[in-house]
N, C-alpha and C positions, 0 to 999 in steps of 0.2 A: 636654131639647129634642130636637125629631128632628131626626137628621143622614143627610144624603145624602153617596154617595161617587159624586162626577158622572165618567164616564171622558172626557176630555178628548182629543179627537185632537188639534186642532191648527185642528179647519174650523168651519165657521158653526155648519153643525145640533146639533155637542153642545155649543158654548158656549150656544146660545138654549135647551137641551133645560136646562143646568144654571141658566140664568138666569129660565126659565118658573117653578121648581122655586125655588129663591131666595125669588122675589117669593112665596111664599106663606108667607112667616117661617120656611122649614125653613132649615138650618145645612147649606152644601154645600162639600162638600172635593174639589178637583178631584183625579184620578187619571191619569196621563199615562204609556203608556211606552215603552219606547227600545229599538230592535234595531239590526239590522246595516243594516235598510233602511227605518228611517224613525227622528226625535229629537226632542226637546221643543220645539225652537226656535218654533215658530207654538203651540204648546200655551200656553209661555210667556207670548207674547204676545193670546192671545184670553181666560186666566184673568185676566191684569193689566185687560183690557177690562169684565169682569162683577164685579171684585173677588173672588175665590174664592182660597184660597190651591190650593196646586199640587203633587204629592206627584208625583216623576218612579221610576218601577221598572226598571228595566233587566232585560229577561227576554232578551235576546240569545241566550244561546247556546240556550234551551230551545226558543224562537220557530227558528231557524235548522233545529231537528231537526225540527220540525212542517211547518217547508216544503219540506225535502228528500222528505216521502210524507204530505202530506196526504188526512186520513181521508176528506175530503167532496171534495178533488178541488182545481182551479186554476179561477180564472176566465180573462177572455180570454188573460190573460198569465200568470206566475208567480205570481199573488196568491191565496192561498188565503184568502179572504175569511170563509167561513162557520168555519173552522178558526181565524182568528184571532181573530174578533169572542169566538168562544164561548172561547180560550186568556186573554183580555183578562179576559172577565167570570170567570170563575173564578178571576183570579189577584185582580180587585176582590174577590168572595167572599172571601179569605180572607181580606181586609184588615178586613173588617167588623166583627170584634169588635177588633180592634187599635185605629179609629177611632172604636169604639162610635159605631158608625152602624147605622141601620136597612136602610136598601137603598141600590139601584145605580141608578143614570140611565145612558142612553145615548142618541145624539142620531140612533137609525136610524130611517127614515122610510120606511112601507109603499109597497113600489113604484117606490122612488125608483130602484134598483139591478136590474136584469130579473133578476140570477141569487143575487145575495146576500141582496136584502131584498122580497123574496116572502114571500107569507104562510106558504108551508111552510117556506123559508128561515131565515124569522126567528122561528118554531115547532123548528124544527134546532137551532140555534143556543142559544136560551136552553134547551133540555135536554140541550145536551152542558155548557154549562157547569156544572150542577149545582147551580145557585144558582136554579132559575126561579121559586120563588117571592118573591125578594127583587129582581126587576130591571122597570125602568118604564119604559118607551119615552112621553115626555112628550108630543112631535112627533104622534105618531099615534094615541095611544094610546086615542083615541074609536074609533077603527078596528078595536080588537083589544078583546075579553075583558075585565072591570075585573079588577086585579090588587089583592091582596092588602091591600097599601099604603091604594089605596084604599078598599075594603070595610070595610076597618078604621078609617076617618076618616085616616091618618094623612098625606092627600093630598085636595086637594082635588077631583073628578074633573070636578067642571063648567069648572075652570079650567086644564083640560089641552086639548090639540088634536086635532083629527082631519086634518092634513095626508097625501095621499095623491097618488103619481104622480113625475114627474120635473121637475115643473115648480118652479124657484126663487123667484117671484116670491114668496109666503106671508113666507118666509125674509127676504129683501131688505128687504118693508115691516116685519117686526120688530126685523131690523139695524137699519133706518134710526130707527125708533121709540126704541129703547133706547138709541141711540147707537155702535154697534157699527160703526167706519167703514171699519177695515182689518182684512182679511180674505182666506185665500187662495182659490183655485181650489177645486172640488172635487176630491177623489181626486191633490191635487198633492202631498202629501208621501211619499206612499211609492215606494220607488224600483223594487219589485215590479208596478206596474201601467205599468213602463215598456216597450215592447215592444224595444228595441235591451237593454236590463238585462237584460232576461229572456231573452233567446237568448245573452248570454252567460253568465247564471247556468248555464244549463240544461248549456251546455258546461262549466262550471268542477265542476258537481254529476259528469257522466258520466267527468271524467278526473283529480280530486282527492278521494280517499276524506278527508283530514283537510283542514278549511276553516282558514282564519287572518281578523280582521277587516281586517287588511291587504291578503291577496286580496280580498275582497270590493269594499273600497270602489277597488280596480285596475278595476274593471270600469265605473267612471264616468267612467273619463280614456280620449281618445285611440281610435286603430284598434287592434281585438284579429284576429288573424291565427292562425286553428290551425294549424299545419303539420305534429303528428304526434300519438300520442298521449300523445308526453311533453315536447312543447316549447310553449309558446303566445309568439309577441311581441305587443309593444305599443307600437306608434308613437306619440308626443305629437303633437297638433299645433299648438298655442301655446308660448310661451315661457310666459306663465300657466302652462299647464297642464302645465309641464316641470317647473315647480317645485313645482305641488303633488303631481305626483307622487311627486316624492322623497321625504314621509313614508310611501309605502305601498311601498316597493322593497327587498328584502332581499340582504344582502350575499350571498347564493347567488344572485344574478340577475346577469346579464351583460347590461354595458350597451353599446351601439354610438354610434360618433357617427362622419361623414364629415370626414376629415386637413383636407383642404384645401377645405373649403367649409361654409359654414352650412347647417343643416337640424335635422331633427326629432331627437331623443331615441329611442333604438331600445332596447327591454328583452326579454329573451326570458326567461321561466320556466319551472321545470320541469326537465329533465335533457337539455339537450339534446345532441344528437352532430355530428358534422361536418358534416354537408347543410342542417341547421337552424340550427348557427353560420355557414355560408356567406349561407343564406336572410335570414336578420337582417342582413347585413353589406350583402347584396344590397339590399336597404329599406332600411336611413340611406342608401345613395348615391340610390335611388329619389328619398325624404325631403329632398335636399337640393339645394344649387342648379347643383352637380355632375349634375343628374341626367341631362341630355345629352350626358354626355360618354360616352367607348368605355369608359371604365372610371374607376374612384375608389378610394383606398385610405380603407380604412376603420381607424379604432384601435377597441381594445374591452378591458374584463377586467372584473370583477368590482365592483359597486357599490359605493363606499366606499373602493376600491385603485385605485392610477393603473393607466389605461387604455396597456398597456405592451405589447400585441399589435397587429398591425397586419395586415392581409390587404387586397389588393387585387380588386374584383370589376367586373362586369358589371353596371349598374343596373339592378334588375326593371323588368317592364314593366307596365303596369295590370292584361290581363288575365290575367296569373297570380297576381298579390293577390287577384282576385277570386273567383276558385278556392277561397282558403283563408278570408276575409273573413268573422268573425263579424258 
């Protein structure tokens, strides 16, 4: 029987790419995988929608070196788009005799993307993966060259699409057709095409040569604040987000909170020295509802250990945060 290996993000276009591909009796395994900044969670749930089982890969830390210098460059933000699509299909590539599958689906759509899925784009792409004669863009594929698959019958090519541009609607009336009812955003799962994510990756890249996935996922909570190039704080600003915090906070982090008043959660990481532990102690009084007063004492020590220091300061004022304000 022929088997597809569909790569599943998580969005519309490659569940209908894998469910186009389905409907013509081939055998399709969906392929899904997980980094520092994007996870299965919508993959999950759009393969449960098409019936497809779901194979999740976790290429984390090899994804993370690919975006620290990507070969092809960043799109508008930190998203190296054309470097991951082709990192993705090459790691499908190797999956393919393991799944004894014939080829790879993907759900990209000419034009849809001005910088990624261009026609030279996505010409880039399937030849850095090194799999280009094994890969079928379903979606558009009227649009591009008949690929191998189908030359060879093993696809049926009149029953593929020619979708071109940036327009959703094609998309929607298939959703709606097939049954396809929930569904996210485009380009919403990854946390690389965020533009506040990306100015602080880019910070976290130029002043930590070794990453942690615990730094990483810091950079989704809260105000980030560089104040040197070996201190960074991070103000919570929920009680929510106080508490999710604390699975990504390491006992070498020093935490602040203001003595006598309610306020935000103050973390500073990195090594920092006196001016920078001042500056942190400075922001919980900011942070808190002390923040009008001539001065606050603040308590502080190390994540995980009672908080057994106590310094009294002067509450920053806004526009010196903003000074330092990732």
């Amino acid at each position: 029987m022929t088997t597809a290996l569909a790569m599943i993000s998580g969005g519309l276009d490659s569940s209908l790419a894998a469910k186009l591909i389905k409907d013509q009796g081939i055998k399709v395994i969906g392929i899904c995988f997980k980094s520092y900044f994007f996870g299965p969670r919508h993959a999950l749930m759009m393969a449960k929608q098409i019936d497809i089982p779901l194979v999740v890969v976790d290429f984390s830390k090899e994804h993370l070196e690919m975006v620290k210098k990507p070969k092809h460059g960043y799109g508008k933000n930190m998203n190296p788009c054309i470097d991951c699509h082709a990192m993705m299909m090459n790691y499908s590539g190797k999956l393919l005799q393991e799944y004894d599958a014939d080829f790879i689906i993907t759900g990209e759509v000419l034009n849809q993307r001005p910088m990624s899925q261009n026609k030279s784009s996505l010409d880039v792409v399937i030849r850095e993966s090194g799999y280009s004669d094994k890969i079928l863009r379903p979606l558009c594929a009227l649009n591009l060259r008949a690929t191998k698959m189908e030359l060879e019958g093993l696809v049926d090519r009149s029953k593929l699409m020619g979708i071109s541009g940036r327009s959703r609607r094609i998309q929607m009336e298939l959703a709606e057709k097939w049954g396809i009812a929930d569904y996210p955003s485009p380009a919403g799962g990854c946390k690389l095409t965020d533009p506040n994510f990306s100015k602080r990756l880019c910070d976290l890249f130029k002043h930590e040569e070794i990453l942690s996935e615990e730094r990483i996922n810091l950079l989704s909570f809260g105000r980030h604040i560089r104040v040197s190039t070996n201190a960074k704080i991070i103000s919570t600003r929920t009680a929510e987000e106080m508490n999710e915090i604390k699975n990504y906070v390491s006992e070498s982090d020093l935490v602040f909170l203001a003595k006598d008043y309610k306020g935000s959660m103050i973390i500073i990481t990195g090594n920092p020295g006196p001016e920078e532990i001042k500056f942190a102690a400075r922001l919980a009084g900011r942070y808190s509802k002390g923040k009008d007063q001539e001065e606050v004492s603040v308590i502080y020590g190390y994540y995980g250990h009672p908080l057994n220091m106590i310094i009294s300061v002067v509450p920053v004022k806004d526009d010196e945060i903003k000074l330092h304000l990732i």
